[in-house]
C-alpha positions as CSV (number, residue, x, y, z in Angstrom):
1,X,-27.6,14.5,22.2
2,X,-26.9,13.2,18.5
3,X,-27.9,16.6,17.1
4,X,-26.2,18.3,19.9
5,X,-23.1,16.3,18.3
6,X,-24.1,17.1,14.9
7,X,-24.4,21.0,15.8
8,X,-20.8,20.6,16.7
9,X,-19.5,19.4,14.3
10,X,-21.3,21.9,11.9
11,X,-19.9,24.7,14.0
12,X,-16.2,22.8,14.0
13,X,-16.1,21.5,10.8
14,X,-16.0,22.5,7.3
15,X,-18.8,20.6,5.7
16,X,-16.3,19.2,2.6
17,X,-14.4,16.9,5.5
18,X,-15.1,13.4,5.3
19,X,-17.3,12.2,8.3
20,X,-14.6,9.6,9.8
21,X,-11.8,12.1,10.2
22,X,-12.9,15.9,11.3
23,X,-9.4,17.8,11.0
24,X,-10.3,20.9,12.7
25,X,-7.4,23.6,12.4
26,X,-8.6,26.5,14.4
27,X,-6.0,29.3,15.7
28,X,-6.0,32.5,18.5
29,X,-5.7,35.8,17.0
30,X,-2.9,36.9,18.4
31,X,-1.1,34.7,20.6
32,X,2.4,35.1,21.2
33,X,4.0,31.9,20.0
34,X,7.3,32.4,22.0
35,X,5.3,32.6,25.1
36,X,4.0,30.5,27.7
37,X,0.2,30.3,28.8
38,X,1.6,30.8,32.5
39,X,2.9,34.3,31.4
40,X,-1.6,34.8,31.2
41,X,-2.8,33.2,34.8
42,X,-2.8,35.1,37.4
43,X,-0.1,34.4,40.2
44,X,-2.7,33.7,42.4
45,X,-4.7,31.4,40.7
46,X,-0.9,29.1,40.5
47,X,-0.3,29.8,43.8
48,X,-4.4,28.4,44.8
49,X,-3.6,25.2,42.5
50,X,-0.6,24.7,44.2
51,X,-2.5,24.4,47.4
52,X,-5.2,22.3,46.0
53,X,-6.2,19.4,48.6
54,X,-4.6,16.7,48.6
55,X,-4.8,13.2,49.2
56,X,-3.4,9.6,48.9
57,X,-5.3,6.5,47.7
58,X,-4.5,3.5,48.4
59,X,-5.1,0.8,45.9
60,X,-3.8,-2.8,45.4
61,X,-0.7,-1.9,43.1
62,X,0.2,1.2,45.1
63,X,-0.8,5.1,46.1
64,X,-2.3,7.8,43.5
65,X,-1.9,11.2,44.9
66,X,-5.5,12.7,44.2
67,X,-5.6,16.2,44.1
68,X,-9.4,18.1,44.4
69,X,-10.3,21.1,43.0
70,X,-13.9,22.8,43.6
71,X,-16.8,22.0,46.3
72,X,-18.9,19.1,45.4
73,X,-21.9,21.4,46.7
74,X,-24.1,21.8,43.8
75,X,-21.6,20.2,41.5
76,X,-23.0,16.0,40.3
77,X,-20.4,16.2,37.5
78,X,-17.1,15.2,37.9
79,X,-13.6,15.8,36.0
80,X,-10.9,13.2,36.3
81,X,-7.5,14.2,34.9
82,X,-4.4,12.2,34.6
83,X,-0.7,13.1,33.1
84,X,1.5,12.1,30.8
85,X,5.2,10.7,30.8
86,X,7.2,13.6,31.7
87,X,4.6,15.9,34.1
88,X,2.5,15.4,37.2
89,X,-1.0,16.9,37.6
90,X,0.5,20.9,38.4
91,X,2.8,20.5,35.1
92,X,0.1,19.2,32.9
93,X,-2.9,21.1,34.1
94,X,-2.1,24.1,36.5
95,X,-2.2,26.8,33.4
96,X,-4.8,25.9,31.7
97,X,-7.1,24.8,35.0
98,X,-6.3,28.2,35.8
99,X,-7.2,30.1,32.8
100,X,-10.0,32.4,33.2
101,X,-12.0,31.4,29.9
102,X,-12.0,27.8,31.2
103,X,-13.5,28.8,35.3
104,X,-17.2,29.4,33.8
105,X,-17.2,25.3,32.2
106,X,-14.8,24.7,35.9
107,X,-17.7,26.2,37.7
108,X,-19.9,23.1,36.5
109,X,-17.3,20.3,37.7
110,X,-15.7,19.0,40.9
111,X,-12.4,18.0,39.6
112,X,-10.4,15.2,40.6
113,X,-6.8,15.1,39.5
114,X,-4.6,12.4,39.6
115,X,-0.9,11.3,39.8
116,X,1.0,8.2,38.5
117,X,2.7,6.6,41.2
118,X,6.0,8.4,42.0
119,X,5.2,11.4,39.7
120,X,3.8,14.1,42.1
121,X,5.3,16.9,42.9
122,X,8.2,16.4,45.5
123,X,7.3,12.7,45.3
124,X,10.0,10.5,47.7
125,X,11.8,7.4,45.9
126,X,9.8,4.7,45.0
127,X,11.4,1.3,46.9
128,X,13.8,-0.7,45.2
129,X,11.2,-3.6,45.4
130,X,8.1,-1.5,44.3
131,X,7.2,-3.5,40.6
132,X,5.4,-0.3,38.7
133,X,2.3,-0.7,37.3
134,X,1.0,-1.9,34.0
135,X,-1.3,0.5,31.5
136,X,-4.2,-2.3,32.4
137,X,-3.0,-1.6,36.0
138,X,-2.9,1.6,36.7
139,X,-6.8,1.7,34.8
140,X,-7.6,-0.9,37.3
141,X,-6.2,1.7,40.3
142,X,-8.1,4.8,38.8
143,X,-11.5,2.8,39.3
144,X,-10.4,2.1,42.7
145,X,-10.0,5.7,43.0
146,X,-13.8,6.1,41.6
147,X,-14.9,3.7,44.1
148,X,-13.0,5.6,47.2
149,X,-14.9,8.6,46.0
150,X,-18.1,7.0,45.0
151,X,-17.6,8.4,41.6
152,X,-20.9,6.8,39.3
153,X,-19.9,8.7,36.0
154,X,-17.3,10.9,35.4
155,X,-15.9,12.7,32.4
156,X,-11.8,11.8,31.7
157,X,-9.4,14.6,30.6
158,X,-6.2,12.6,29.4
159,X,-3.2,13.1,28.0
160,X,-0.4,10.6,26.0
161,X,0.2,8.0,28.8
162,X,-2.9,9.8,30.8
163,X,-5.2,9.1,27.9
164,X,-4.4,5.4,27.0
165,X,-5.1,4.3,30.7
166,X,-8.6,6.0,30.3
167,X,-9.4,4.5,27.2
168,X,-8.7,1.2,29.1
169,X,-11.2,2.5,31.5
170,X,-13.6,3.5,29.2
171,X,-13.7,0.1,27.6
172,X,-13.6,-1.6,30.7
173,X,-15.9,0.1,32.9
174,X,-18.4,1.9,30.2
175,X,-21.1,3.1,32.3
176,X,-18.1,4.8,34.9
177,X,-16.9,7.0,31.7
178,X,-19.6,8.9,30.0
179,X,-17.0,11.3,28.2
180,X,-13.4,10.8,27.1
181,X,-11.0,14.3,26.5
182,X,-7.9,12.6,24.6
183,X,-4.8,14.4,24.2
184,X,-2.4,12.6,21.5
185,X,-4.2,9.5,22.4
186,X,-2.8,6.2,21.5
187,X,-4.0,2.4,21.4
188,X,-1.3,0.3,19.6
189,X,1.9,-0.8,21.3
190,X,5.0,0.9,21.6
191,X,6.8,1.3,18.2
192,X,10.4,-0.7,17.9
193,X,12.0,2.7,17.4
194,X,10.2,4.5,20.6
195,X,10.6,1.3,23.1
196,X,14.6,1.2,22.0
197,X,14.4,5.1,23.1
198,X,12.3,4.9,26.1
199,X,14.0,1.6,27.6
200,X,17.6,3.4,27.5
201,X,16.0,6.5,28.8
202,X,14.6,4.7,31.4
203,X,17.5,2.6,32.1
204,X,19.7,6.4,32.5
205,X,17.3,7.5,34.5
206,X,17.2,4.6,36.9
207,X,21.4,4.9,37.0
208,X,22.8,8.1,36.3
209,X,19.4,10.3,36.7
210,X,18.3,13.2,34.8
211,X,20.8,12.9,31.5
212,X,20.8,14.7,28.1
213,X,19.7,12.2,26.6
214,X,16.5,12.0,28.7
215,X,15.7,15.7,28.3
216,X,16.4,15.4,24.4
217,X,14.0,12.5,24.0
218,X,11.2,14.0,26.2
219,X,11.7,17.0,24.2
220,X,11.3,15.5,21.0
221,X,7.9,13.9,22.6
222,X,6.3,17.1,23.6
223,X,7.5,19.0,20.6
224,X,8.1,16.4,17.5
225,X,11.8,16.6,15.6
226,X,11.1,20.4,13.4
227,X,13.0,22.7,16.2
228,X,12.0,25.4,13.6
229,X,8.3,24.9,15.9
230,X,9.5,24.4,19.2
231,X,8.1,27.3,21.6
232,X,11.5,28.6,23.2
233,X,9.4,29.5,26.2
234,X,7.7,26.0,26.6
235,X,10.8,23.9,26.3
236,X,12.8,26.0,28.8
237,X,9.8,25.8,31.1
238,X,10.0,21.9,30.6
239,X,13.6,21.4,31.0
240,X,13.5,23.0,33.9
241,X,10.8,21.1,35.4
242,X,12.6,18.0,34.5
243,X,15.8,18.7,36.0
244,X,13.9,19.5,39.6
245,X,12.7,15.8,39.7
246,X,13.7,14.5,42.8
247,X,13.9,11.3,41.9
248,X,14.7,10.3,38.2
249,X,14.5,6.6,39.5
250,X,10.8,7.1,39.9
251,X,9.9,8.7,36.0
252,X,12.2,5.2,34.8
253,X,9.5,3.4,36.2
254,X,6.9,4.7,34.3
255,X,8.7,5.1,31.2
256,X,9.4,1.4,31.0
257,X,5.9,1.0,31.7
258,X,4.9,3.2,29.3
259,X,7.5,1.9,26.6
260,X,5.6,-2.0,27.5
261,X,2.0,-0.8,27.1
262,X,-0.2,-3.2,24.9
263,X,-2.4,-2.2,22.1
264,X,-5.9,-1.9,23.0
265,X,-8.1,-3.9,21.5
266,X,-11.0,-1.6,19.6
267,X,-12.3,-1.9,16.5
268,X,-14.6,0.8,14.2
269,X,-18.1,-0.9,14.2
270,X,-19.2,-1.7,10.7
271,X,-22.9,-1.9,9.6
272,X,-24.6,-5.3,9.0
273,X,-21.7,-6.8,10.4
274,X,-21.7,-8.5,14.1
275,X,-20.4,-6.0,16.7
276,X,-16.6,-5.1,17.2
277,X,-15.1,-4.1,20.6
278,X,-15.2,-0.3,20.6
279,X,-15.9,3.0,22.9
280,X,-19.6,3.6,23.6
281,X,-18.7,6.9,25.7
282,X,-18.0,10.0,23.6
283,X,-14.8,10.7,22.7
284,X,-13.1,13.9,22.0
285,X,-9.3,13.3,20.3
286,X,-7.0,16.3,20.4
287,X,-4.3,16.6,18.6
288,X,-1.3,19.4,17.7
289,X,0.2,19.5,13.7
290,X,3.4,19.8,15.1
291,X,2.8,17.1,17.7
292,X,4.9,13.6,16.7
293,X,1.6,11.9,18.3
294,X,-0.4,13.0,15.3
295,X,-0.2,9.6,12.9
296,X,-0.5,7.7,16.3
297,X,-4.0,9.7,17.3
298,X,-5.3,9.4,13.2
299,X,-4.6,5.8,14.0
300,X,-6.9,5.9,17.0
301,X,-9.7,7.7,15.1
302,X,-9.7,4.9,12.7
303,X,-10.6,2.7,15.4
304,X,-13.5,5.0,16.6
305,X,-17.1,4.9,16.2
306,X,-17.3,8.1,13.9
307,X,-21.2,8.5,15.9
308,X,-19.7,9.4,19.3
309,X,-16.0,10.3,18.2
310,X,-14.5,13.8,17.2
311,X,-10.8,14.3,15.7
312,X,-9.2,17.6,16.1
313,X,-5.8,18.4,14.8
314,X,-5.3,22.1,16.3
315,X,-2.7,24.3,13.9
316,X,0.2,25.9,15.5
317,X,0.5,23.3,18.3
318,X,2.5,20.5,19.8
319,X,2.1,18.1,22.6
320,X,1.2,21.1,24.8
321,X,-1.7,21.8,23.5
322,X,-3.6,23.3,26.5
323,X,-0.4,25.6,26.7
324,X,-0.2,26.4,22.6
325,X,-3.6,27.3,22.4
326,X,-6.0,27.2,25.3
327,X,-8.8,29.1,24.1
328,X,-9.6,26.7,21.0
329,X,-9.3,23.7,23.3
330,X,-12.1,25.7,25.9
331,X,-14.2,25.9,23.0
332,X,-13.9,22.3,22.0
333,X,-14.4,21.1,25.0
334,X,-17.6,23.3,25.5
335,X,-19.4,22.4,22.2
336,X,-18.1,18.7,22.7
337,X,-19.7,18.8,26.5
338,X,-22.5,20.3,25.4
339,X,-23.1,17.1,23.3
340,X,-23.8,14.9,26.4
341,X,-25.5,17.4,28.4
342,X,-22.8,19.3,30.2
343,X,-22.8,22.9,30.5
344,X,-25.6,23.7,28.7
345,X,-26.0,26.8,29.5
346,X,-22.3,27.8,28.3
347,X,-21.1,29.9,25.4
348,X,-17.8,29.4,24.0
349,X,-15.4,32.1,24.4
350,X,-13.9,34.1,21.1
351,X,-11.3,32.7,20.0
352,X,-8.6,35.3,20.8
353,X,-7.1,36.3,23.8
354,X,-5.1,40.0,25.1
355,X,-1.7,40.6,23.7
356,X,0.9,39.0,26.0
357,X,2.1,42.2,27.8
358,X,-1.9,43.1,28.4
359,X,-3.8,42.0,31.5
360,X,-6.4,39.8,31.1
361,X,-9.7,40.7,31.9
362,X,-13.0,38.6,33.3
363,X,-13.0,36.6,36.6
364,X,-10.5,35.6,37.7
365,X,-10.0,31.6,38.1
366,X,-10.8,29.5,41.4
367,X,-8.5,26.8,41.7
C-alpha cells in the first residue's frame, strides 16, 4: 500500500514539491466555467438519486436521514458521505454521484449518505426544544449510524462541516474509518471574524428566515470574496436552493453549531520524539484556489502525518469542487483508493470531458 501511495503521488505530483504539502493543480480541457456539472448528468440519473432509499436513524441526540445508494450484493466496501453548512446529501452529491466517469469506482461501493439533523430535503421544523448537536455529537451519532448498519470499516467522503465531524470519527473510532476524502477540511475553532458572521446568520435565520445577508455569507463560503471567480451558474443554482428551505430555523441550528465547533486535537508525528495524537487512516484533503477554506485546509495538512496524507489544491475551483471539476476529483480519488486497496482494477479517466452543448458518452450512471 506505501508504494501504491508513493505511485500516486509520482503520478500527482511534480517531483520539485516538498513532501509535507503536495499542491496538485490539475485542470479539464475544456470545461465550461459558466456552467454547472448538472447541465452533464443525465436527467435520469437526478431523477434515480432523487428516489434513492431512504431511511431514518435514530440515535441518542436525534434522527439522521440515511439515504442508500447501490445493492450491498457483491459490494464489502462502503461509502459514507456527509454535507456541509448550506446543502443536504442531493445538493452536495447528486451531480457528481451521478456523473458517468465516477459509476465504474460507484460500482465497487454501497454508499451510505447522510443528513445533519433538520437538513434533508423537505425536512419539517425542528421543535422549539430540540438542543442541536455538537461536532463531537453528531461524530458520536454517525457511529451509531455504523452500528445500525453493521458498518466494520468504511471510507468517509466529507465536506466543510461534513469533513470536521469525520475527522472526529476517524480519530475516535480508527479502525471504523480506513479512508478519509476531505473537502475544505478544517480542525481549529471557529475564527472571531467567521463565528461573529455565522452567529448573526444564524440568529436571522432563526427570526426572520432566509435574509440577504444569509445568502451573501453562504455565498462568500462556497465561493471566497473575488466575484471575478464566482461561477454565475453555480451561485444561481445555490441561491435558489437556499431560498426553497422550508425551514430556515433548522439550518440556524447547525450554523450555531458549526460557528461553536472546537479545534481538534492532532498533531504531525515527529521522529524520535514520543507519539502525538494524529490520523492513522489515509487521508485525502481537497481543496479549490479560489475556495476561502484554502489557508484553513494548509492548516490541516500541517497537522497530518505526511505518510498517509495527500494535499490537493485543484486550480479553477471553489468550495464546489465536485461541481468545478469532477473529472480531476474522480481521478484523485481513484489513485488515492487504489492506495489502500480499493478499486484496483480501475483506470482513471482522461482528464477532459465533451463540450457543454455535447452529449456525453459511456454508461450511463446508476444511482
Amino acid at each position: 500500500f506505501v508504494k501504491k501511495m508513493s505511485s500516486m503521488r509520482r503520478s500527482l505530483v511534480n517531483d520539485d514539491h516538498e513532501a509535507d504539502c503536495w499542491d496538485v493543480s490539475l485542470t479539464l480541457d475544456s470545461v465550461n466555467e459558466k456552467a454547472s456539472l448538472r447541465r452533464y448528468v443525465d436527467e435520469a440519473d437526478t431523477h434515480a438519486f432523487h428516489s434513492l432509499e431512504t431511511e431514518f436513524v435514530k440515535t441518542k441526540k436525534g434522527d439522521i436521514l440515511v439515504a442508500i445508494q447501490g445493492k450491498s450484493e457483491n459490494k464489502k466496501s462502503v461509502l459514507l458521505t456527509l454535507h456541509d453548512i448550506g446543502q443536504n446529501h442531493i445538493v452536495a452529491f447528486q451531480s457528481f454521484f451521478c456523473f458517468h466517469q465516477l459509476k465504474p469506482l460507484l460500482d465497487n461501493f454501497i454508499v451510505y449518505h447522510l443528513n445533519f439533523p433538520g437538513q434533508h430535503e423537505n425536512a419539517e421544523a425542528l421543535p422549539e426544544n430540540y438542543v442541536y448537536p455538537t461536532m463531537d455529537e453528531m461524530a458520536d451519532m454517525v457511529e451509531e449510524v455504523l452500528q445500525y448498519y453493521n458498518i466494520k470499516k468504511s471510507v468517509c467522503f466529507g465536506i466543510g462541516a461534513g469533513a470536521n465531524v469525520f475527522t472526529r470519527l476517524a480519530l475516535k473510532k480508527t479502525f471504523n474509518v480506513d479512508c478519509l476524502i476531505a473537502i475544505n477540511g478544517v480542525v481549529n475553532a471557529c475564527s472571531w471574524v467567521d463565528w461573529s458572521y455565522e452567529k448573526l446568520m444564524s440568529y436571522y435565520l432563526k427570526t426572520k428566515g432566509m435574509t440577504q445577508f444569509s445568502v451573501d455569507y453562504l455565498r462568500y463560503h462556497f465561493f471566497g470574496r473575488n466575484e471575478e471567480n464566482y461561477n454565475n451558474d453555480l451561485v444561481s443554482m445555490m441561491v435558489d436552493q437556499l431560498n426553497r428551505i422550508k425551514y430556515p430555523r433548522n439550518l440556524g441550528l447547525f450554523i450555531e453549531s458549526h460557528a461553536r465547533r472546537t479545534p481538534i486535537n492532532i498533531s504531525r508525528p515527529v521522529s524520535n520524539q514520543s507519539p502525538m495524537t494524529t490520523l492513522k487512516c489515509g487521508v485525502l484533503l481537497i481543496t479549490g484556489d479560489n475556495s476561502p477554506a484554502v489557508d484553513d485546509t494548509v492548516d490541516m495538512n500541517s497537522k497530518l502525518d505526511p505518510t498517509n496524507s495527500t494535499w490537493m489544491k485543484i486550480s479553477s475551483a471553489s468550495t464546489l469542487v465536485l461541481e468545478e471539476q469532477p473529472n480531476t476529483v474522480v481521478n484523485a480519488l481513484i489513485y488515492f483508493l487504489q492506495g489502500y486497496g480499493y478499486v484496483l482494477k480501475l483506470r482513471a479517466p482522461a482528464l477532459s470531458v465533451p463540450a457543454i452543448d455535447t452529449p456525453v458518452d459511456g454508461p450511463s450512471a446508476i444511482c
